[in-house]
C-alpha positions as CSV (number, residue, x, y, z in Angstrom):
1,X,7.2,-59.7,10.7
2,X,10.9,-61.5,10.4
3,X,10.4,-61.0,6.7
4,X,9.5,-57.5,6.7
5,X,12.6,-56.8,9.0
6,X,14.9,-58.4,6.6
7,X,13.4,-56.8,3.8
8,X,14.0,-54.0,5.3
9,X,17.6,-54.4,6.1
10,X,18.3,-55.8,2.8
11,X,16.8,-52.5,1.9
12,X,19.0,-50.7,3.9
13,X,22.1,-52.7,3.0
14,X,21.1,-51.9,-0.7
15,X,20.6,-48.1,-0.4
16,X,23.8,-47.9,1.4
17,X,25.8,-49.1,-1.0
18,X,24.1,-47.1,-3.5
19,X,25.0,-43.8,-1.8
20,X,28.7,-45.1,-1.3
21,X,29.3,-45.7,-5.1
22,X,27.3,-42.3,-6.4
23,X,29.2,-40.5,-4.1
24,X,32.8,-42.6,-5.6
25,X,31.4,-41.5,-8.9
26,X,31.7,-38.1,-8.5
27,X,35.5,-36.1,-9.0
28,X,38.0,-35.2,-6.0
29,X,40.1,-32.8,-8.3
30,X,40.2,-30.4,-10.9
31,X,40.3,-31.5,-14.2
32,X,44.1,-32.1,-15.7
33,X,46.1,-28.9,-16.8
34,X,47.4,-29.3,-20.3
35,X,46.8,-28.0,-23.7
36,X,44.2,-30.5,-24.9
37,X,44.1,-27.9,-28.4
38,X,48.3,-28.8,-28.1
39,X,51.0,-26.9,-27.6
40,X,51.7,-25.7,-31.0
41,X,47.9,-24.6,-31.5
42,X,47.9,-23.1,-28.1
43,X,51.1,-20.9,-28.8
44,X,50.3,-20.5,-32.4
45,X,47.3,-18.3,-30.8
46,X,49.1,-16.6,-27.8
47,X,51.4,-15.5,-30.1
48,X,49.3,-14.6,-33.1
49,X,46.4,-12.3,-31.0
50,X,47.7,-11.9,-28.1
51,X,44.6,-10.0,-26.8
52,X,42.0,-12.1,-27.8
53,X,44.5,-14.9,-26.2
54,X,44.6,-13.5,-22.9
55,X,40.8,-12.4,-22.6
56,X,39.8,-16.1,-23.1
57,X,42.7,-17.4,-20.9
58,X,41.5,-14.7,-17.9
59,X,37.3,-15.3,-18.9
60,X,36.6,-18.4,-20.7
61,X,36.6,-21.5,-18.3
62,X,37.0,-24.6,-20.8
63,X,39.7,-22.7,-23.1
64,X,41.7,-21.5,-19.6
65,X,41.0,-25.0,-17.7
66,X,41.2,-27.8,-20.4
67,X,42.1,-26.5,-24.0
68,X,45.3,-23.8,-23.5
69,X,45.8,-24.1,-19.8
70,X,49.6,-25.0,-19.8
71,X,50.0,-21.9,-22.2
72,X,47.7,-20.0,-20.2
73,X,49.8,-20.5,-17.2
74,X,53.0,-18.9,-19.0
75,X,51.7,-16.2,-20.6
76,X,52.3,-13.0,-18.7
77,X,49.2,-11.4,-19.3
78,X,46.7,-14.1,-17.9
79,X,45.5,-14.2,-14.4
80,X,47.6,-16.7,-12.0
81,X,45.6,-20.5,-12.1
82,X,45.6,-20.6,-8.5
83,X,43.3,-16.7,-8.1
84,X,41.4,-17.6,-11.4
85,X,39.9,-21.1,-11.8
86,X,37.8,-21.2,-8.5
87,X,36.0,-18.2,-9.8
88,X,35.9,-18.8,-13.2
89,X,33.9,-22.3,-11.7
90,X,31.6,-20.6,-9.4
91,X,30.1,-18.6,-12.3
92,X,30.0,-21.5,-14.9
93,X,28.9,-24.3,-12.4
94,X,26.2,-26.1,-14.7
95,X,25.2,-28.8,-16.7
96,X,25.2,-28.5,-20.2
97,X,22.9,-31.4,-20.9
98,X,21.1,-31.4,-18.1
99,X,20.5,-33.2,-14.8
100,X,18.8,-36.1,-16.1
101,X,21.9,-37.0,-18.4
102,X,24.3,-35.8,-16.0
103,X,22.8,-38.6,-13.5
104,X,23.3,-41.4,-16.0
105,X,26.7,-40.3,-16.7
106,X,27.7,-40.2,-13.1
107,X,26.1,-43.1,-12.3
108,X,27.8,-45.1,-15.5
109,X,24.0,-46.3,-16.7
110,X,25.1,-46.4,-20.2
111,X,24.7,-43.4,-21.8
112,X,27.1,-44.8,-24.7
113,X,26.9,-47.9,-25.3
114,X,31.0,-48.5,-25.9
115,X,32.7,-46.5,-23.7
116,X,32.5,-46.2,-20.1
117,X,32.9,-42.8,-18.2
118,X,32.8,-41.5,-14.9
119,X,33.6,-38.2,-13.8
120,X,37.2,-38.3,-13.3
121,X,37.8,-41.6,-15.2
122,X,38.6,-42.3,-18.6
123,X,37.1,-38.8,-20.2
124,X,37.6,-36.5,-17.2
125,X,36.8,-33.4,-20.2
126,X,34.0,-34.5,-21.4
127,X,33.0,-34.4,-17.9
128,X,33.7,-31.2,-16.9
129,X,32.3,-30.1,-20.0
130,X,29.1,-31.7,-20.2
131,X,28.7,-32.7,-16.1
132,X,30.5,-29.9,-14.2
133,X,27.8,-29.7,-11.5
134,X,26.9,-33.3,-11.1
135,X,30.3,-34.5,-11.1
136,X,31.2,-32.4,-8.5
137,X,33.7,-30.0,-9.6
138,X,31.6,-27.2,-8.5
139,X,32.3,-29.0,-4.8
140,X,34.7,-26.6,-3.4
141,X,35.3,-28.3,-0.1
142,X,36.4,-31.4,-2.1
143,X,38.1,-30.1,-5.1
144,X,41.1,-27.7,-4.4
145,X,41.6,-25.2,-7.8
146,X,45.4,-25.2,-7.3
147,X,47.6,-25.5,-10.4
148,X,49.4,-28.1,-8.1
149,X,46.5,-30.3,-8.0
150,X,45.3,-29.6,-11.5
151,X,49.0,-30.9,-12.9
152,X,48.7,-33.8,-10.0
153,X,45.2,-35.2,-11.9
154,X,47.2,-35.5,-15.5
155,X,49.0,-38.5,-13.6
156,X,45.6,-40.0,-12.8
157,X,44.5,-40.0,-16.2
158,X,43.9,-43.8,-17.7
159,X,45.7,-44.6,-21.0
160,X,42.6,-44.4,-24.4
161,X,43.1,-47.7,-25.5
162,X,41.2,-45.9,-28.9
163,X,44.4,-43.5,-29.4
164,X,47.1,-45.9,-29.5
């Protein structure tokens, strides 16, 4: 009966910790608000077709959030980050590949076999892109849609090793 007890805690202790680091795993904030396309390709565009610029800035969430935002955010005729981005996440709150990958990725059970990311670690994008649900940024009582906090996570952003 001792043995069972222990068991049993060690169990416990076990499942605990489990819970403690998939909840870790998952994002506090909005992914970082720069112009991952860059600057020149961003403005290039805004300046170039200005309406199409502006409808993707206002509708599409990965060009407004990730690839142009920066421009996004200085162009006249886009909707303010701060009224736009929570919305534009409630309606595109999925996984694109799926819970069972989105599970491994979050949980860091080597879905690539040379790189190691997390939901806001290393390749906070691909994240966002691939694991928005299951990393958490559909989570609205833990991640704030500010464009204070999106410019705040650019800071957290580890250095790619790969780039330099």
């Amino acid at each position: 009966m001792c043995s069972a007890i222990v068991s049993l805690n060690g169990l416990l202790a076990l499942f605990g910790s489990l819970t403690f680091i998939l909840a870790h795993q998952k994002t506090s904030r909005p992914p970082c608000c720069m112009d991952t396309l860059s600057s020149s390709v961003c403005q290039r565009l805004r300046h170039e077709k200005r309406v199409h610029f502006a409808r993707r800035c206002n509708n599409d969430i990965e060009f407004r959030l990730i690839q142009c935002c920066s421009t996004c955010n200085r162009f006249k005729r886009s909707i303010p980050y701060d009224r736009i981005a929570q919305s534009l996440v409630r309606m595109n709150c999925d996984d694109r590949y799926g819970a069972s990958f989105c599970k491994k990725y979050v949980n860091d059970q080597d879905v690539w076999t040379y790189k190691q990311w997390s939901c806001s670690g290393y390749s906070p994008y691909m994240a966002f892109r691939a694991c928005r649900k299951t990393c958490g940024f559909c989570d609205f009582d833990k991640v704030h849609y500010n464009l204070r906090n999106a410019t705040d996570a650019c800071k957290s952003i580890p250095e790619d090793k790969d780039r330099r």
